[in-house]
C-alpha positions as CSV (number, residue, x, y, z in Angstrom):
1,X,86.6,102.9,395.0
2,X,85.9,106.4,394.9
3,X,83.8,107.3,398.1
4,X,80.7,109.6,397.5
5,X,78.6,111.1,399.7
6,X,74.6,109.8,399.5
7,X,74.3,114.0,399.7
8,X,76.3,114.4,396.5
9,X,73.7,111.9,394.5
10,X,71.5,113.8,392.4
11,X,67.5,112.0,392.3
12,X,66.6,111.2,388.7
13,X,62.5,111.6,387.3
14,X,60.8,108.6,388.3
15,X,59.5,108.0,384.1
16,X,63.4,107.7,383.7
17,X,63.5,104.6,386.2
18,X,62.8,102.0,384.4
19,X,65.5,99.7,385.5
20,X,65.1,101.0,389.4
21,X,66.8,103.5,391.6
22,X,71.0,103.2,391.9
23,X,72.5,103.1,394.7
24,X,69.8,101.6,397.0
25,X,69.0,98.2,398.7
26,X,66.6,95.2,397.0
27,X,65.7,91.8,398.6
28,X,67.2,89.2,396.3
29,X,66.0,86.4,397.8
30,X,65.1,84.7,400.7
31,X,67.6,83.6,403.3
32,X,66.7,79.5,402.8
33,X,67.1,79.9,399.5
34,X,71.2,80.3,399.3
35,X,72.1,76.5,401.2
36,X,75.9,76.9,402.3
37,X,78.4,76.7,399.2
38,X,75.8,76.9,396.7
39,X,76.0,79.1,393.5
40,X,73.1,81.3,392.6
41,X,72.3,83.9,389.8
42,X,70.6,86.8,390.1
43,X,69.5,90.0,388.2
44,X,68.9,93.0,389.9
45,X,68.3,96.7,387.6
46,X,69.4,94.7,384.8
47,X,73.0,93.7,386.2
48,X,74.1,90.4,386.3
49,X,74.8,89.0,390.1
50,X,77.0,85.7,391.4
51,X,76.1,84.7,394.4
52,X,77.3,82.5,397.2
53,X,77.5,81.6,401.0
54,X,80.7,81.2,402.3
55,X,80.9,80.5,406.1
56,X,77.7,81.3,406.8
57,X,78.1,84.9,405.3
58,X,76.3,85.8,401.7
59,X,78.9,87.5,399.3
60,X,77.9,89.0,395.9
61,X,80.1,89.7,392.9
62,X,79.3,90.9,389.5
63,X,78.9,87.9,386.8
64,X,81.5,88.7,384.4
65,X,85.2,88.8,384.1
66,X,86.4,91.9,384.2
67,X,89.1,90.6,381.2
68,X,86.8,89.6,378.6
69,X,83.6,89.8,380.5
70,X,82.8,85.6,380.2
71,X,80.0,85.5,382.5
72,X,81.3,82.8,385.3
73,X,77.5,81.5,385.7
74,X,78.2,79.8,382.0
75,X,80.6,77.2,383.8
76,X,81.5,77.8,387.3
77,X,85.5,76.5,387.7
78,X,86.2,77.2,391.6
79,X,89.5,75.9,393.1
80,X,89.0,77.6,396.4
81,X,85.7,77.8,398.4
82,X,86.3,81.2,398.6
83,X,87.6,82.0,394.7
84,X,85.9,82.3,391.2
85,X,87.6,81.2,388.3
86,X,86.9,82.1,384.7
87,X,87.2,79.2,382.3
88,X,88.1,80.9,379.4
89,X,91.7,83.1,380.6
90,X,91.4,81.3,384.5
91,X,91.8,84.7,385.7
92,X,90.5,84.2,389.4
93,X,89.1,86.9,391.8
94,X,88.0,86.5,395.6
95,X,84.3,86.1,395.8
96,X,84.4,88.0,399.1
97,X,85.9,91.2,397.6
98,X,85.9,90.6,393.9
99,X,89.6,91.3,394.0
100,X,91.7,89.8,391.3
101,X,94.2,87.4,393.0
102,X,96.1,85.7,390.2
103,X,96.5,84.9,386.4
104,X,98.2,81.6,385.6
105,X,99.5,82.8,382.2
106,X,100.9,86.1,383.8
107,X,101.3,85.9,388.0
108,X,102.8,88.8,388.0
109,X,100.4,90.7,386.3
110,X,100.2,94.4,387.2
111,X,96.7,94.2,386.7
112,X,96.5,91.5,389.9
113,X,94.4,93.8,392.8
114,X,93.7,96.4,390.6
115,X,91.4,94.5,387.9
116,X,89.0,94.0,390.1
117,X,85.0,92.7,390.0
118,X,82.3,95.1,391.4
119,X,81.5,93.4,394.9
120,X,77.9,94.5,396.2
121,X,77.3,95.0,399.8
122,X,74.9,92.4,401.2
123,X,73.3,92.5,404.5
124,X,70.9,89.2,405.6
125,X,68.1,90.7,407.7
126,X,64.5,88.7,409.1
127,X,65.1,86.5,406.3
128,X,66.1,87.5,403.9
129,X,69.1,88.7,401.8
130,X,69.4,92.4,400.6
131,X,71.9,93.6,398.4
132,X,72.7,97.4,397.8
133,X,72.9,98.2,393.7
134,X,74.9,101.2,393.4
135,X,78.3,102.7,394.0
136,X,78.6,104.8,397.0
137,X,80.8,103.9,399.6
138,X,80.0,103.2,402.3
139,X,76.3,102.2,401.0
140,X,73.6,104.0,403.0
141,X,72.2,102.3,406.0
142,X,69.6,99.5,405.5
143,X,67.2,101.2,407.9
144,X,66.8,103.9,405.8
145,X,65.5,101.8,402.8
146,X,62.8,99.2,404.4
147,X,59.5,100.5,406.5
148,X,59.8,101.9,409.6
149,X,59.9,99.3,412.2
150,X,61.1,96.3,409.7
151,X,63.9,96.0,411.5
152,X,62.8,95.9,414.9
153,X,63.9,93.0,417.4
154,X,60.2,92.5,418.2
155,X,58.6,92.1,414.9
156,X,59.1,88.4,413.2
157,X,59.0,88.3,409.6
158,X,57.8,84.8,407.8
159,X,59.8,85.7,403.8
160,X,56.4,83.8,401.8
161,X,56.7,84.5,398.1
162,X,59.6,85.3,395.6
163,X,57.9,85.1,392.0
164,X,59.0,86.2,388.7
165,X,56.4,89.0,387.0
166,X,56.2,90.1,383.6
167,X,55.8,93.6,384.0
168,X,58.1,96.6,384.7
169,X,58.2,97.1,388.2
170,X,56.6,100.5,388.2
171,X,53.4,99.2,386.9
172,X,53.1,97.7,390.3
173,X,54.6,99.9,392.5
174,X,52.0,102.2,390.8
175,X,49.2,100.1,391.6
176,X,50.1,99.3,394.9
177,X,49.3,102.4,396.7
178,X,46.2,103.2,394.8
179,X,43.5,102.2,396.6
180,X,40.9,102.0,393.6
181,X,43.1,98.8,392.3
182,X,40.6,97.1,394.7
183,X,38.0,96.3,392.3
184,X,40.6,93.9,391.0
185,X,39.7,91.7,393.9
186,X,36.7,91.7,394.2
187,X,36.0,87.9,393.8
188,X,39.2,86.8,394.9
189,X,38.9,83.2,397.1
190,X,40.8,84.5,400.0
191,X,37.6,86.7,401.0
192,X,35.5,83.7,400.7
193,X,38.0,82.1,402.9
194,X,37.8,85.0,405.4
195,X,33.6,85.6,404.9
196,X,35.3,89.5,404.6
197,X,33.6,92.5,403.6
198,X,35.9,94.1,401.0
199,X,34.7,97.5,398.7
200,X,35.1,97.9,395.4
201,X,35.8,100.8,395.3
202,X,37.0,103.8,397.8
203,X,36.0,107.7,397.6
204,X,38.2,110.3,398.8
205,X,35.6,112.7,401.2
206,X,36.9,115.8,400.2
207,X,38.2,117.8,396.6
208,X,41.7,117.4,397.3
209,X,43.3,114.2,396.0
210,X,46.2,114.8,398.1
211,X,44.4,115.6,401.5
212,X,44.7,111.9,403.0
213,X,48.3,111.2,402.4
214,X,51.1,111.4,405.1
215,X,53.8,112.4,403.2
216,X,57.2,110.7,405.9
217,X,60.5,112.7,404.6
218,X,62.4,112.4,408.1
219,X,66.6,112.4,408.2
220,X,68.4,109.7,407.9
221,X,64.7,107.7,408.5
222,X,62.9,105.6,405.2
223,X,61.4,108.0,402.5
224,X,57.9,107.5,402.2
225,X,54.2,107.8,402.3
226,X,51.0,107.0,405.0
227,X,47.4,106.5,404.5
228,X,44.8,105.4,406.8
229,X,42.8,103.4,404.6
230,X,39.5,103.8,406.8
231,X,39.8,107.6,405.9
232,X,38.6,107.0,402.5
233,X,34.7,106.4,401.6
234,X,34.6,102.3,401.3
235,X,32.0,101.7,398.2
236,X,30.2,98.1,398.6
237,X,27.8,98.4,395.7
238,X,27.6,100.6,392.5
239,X,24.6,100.9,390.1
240,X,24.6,102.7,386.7
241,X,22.9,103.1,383.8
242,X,23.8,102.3,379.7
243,X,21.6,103.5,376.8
244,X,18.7,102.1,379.2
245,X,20.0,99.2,380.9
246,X,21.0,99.0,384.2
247,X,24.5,97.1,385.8
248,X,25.4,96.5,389.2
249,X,28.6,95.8,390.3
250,X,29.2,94.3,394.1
251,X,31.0,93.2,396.4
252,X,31.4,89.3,397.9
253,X,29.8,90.6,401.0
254,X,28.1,93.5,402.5
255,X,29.6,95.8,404.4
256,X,29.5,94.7,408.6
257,X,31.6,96.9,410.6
258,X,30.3,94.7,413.8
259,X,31.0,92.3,412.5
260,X,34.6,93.2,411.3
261,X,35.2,94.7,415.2
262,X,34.5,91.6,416.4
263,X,37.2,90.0,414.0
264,X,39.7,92.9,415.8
265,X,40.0,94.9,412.6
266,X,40.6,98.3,413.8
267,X,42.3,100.8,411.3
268,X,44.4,99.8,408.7
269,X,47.2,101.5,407.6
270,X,48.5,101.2,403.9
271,X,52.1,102.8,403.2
272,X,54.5,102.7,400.4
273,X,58.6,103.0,400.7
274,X,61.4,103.4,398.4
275,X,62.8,102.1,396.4
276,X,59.7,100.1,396.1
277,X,57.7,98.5,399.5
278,X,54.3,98.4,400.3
279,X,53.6,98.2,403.9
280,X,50.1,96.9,405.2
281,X,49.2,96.6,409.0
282,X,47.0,94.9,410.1
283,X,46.4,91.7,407.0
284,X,45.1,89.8,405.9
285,X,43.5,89.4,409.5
286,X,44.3,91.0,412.5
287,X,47.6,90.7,413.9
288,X,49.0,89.7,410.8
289,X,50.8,92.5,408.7
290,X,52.0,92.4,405.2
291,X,55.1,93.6,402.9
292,X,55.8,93.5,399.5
293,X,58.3,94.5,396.9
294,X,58.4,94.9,393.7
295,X,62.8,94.3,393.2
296,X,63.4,95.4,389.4
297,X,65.0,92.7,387.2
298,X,64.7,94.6,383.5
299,X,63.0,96.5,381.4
300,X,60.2,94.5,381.0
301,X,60.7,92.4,384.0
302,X,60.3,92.4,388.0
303,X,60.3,90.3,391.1
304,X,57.4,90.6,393.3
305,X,58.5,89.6,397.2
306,X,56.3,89.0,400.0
307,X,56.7,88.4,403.5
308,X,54.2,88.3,406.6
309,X,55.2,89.5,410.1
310,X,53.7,89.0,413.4
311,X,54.7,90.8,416.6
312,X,56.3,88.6,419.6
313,X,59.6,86.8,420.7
314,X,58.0,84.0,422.2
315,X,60.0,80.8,420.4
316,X,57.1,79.2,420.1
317,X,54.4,81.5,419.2
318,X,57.1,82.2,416.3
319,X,57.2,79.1,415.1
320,X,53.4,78.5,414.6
321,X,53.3,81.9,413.2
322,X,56.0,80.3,410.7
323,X,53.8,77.4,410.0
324,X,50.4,79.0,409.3
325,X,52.4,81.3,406.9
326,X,53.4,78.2,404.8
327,X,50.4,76.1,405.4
328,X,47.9,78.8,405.2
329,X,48.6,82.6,404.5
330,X,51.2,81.5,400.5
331,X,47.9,79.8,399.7
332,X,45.0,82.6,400.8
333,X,46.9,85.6,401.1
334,X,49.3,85.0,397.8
335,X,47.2,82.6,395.4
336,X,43.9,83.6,396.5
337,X,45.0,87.3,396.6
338,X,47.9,89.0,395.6
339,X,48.3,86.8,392.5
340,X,45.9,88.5,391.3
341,X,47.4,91.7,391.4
342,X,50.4,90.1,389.5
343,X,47.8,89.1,386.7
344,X,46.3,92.2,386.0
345,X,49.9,94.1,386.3
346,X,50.9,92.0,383.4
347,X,48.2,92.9,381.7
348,X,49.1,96.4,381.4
349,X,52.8,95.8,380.4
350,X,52.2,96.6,376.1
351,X,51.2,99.3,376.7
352,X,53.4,101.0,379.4
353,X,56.1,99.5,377.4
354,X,55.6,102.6,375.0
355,X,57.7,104.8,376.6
356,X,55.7,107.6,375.1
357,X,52.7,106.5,377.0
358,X,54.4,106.8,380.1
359,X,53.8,109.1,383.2
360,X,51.0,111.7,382.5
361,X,51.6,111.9,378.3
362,X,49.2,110.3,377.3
363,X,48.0,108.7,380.4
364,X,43.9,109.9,381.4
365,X,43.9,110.2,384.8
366,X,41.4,110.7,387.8
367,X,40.8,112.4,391.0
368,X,41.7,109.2,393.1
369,X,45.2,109.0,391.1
370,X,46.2,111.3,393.7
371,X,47.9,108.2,395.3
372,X,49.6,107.3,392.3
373,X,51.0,110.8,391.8
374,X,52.1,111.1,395.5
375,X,53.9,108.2,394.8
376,X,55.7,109.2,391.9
377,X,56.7,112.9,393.2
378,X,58.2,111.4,396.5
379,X,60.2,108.9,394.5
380,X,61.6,111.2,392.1
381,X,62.3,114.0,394.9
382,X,64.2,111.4,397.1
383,X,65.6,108.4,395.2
384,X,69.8,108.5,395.2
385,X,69.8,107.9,391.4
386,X,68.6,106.1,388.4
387,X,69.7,102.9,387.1
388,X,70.9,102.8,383.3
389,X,72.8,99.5,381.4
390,X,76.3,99.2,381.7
391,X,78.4,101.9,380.3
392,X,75.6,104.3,379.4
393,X,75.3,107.3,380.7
């Protein structure tokens, strides 16, 4: 394989991305769920993925022969624990390399070590397993594609949800940053759960839409964007008026900042990351923080990943963290609250799925969409390079 620079990779515009960014690393799934000598499929950026653990170690391999292109997934044939076989010609390839090791109608093949599957690089992290998409070699360093301080020795991560969605992933990533999406919440039955004050709604304080976002472009370092969410103007309670009659829209609770200092909420920090992260510390409650991603599968399709971390290496602090996670925080913090998001993401799929819809065409956008456009600037100034199908260029 040709080696190229992460320099020489030109960004693409981020209304060309629908199948993702090339030549960057995605969470395909978490760590428990890939048992030793197991099989599993997997789409990432519309590219199909074999998977297995061998050893201990996750290996990846593209699902097609490269003779004919039989996708092995159909009917796995394996004679070695470390080889896959394709049923229809046998050729057989190392799963650890996806080098072609031998054809039983022609041994002696020329094509043997040359013919080879694409292998992706996969690194297993806190969790969970990430593989890089793309073709540069070597593959740019994890760090530099999770949140600062993901990786740190310090910071235990609890992998909660992986969920299919039926919406292209930049319909979430979209929403995920924008703090107005909140209204969307508004009667979800984690804040019940929590007695929380939540707003509907959040004013910028000034004219700029742009003022309050940390834009984070450091070397070598993840590329993306801070806000402090208790910079913005937190709305509890909006009355208007329609040809005479008035509506109120509010939220669960009032507002109690005593009450929420006494809970140890201090500020909260919301940040998005490419290829596609959101970062929230603290939540759902106070020494709790939150990640999600939103892993493009196709066009039309994306899987949204969450995972919980708590700070400390005590053993056992770690392992009730662990617990409460799965006994508490899937059920309030994923189906009492992010679900939700998922929902409503869905719900705009039709009509982003015009392509001539897409990215400020025909789109009417607002003063808070700042966020939004932040979002999409940074990932078309910095991403190493746009996905497309097979073979097209």
């Amino acid at each position: 394989m040709a080696i190229k620079k992460t320099t020489e990779i030109k960004p693409g515009a981020y209304e060309d991305a629908i199948l993702g960014f090339r030549n960057h690393w995605y969470p395909g799934f978490k760590s428990d769920e890939i048992p030793e000598g197991e099989f599993k499929t997997l789409v990432l950026l519309g590219e199909n993925l074999l998977v297995k653990r061998i050893d201990g170690e996750v290996y990846a391999v593209q699902d097609a022969c490269a003779h004919r292109g039989y996708k092995f997934s159909e009917q796995l044939e394996c004679y070695t624990k470390n080889s896959i076989t394709c049923p229809v010609h046998a050729f057989t390839y190392n799963l650890k390399n996806g080098e072609l090791v031998t054809i039983p109608s022609d041994p002696d093949s020329s094509l043997i070590g040359k013919a080879n599957l694409h292998s992706y690089p996969v690194q297993e992290v806190k969790g969970m397993v990430f593989i890089f998409v793309g073709d540069i070699d070597p593959p740019a360093p994890l760090i530099e594609d999770v949140p600062p301080g993901f990786l740190d020795d310090d910071l235990y991560l609890v992998p909660s949800v992986n969920v299919t969605c039926d919406c292209n992933w930049r319909i979430a990533a979209d929403s995920g940053f924008d703090p107005n999406h909140i209204f969307m919440h508004k009667d979800n039955e984690m804040l019940d759960f929590l007695k929380f004050p939540f707003p509907i709604a959040s004013k910028i304080k000034g004219d700029d839409p742009f003022e309050e976002i940390e834009v984070v472009e450091t070397e070598g370092g993840p590329k993306g964007l801070l806000d402090d969410l208790n910079e913005t103007i937190p709305v509890y309670e909006h009355t208007f008026e329609c040809d005479g009659e008035v509506g109120t829209m509010k939220s669960m609770f009032p507002p109690d900042p005593e009450g929420m200092a006494a809970q140890g909420f201090g500020s909260i920090t919301g940040s998005l990351w490419l290829p596609g992260c959101l970062h929230v510390d603290p939540f759902p409650v106070p020494g709790m923080c939150h990640f999600e991603w939103w892993v493009p599968v196709d066009e039309t399709t994306h899987r949204y990943m969450i995972t919980y971390g708590k700070r400390t290496t005590d053993a056992e602090e770690r392992e009730q963290f662990k617990q409460e996670v799965e006994n508490v925080w899937y059920q309030q913090g994923y189906e009492n609250f992010n679900r939700y998001d998922t929902i409503l993401n869905n719900g705009m799929q039709e009509t982003y799925g015009d392509q001539n819809y897409l990215y400020g065409q025909r789109e009417v956008l607002a003063k808070t969409d700042g966020y939004t456009l932040s979002w999409r600037r940074l990932a078309s100034k910095h991403n190493r390079g746009i996905q497309t199908r097979y073979g097209k260029k």
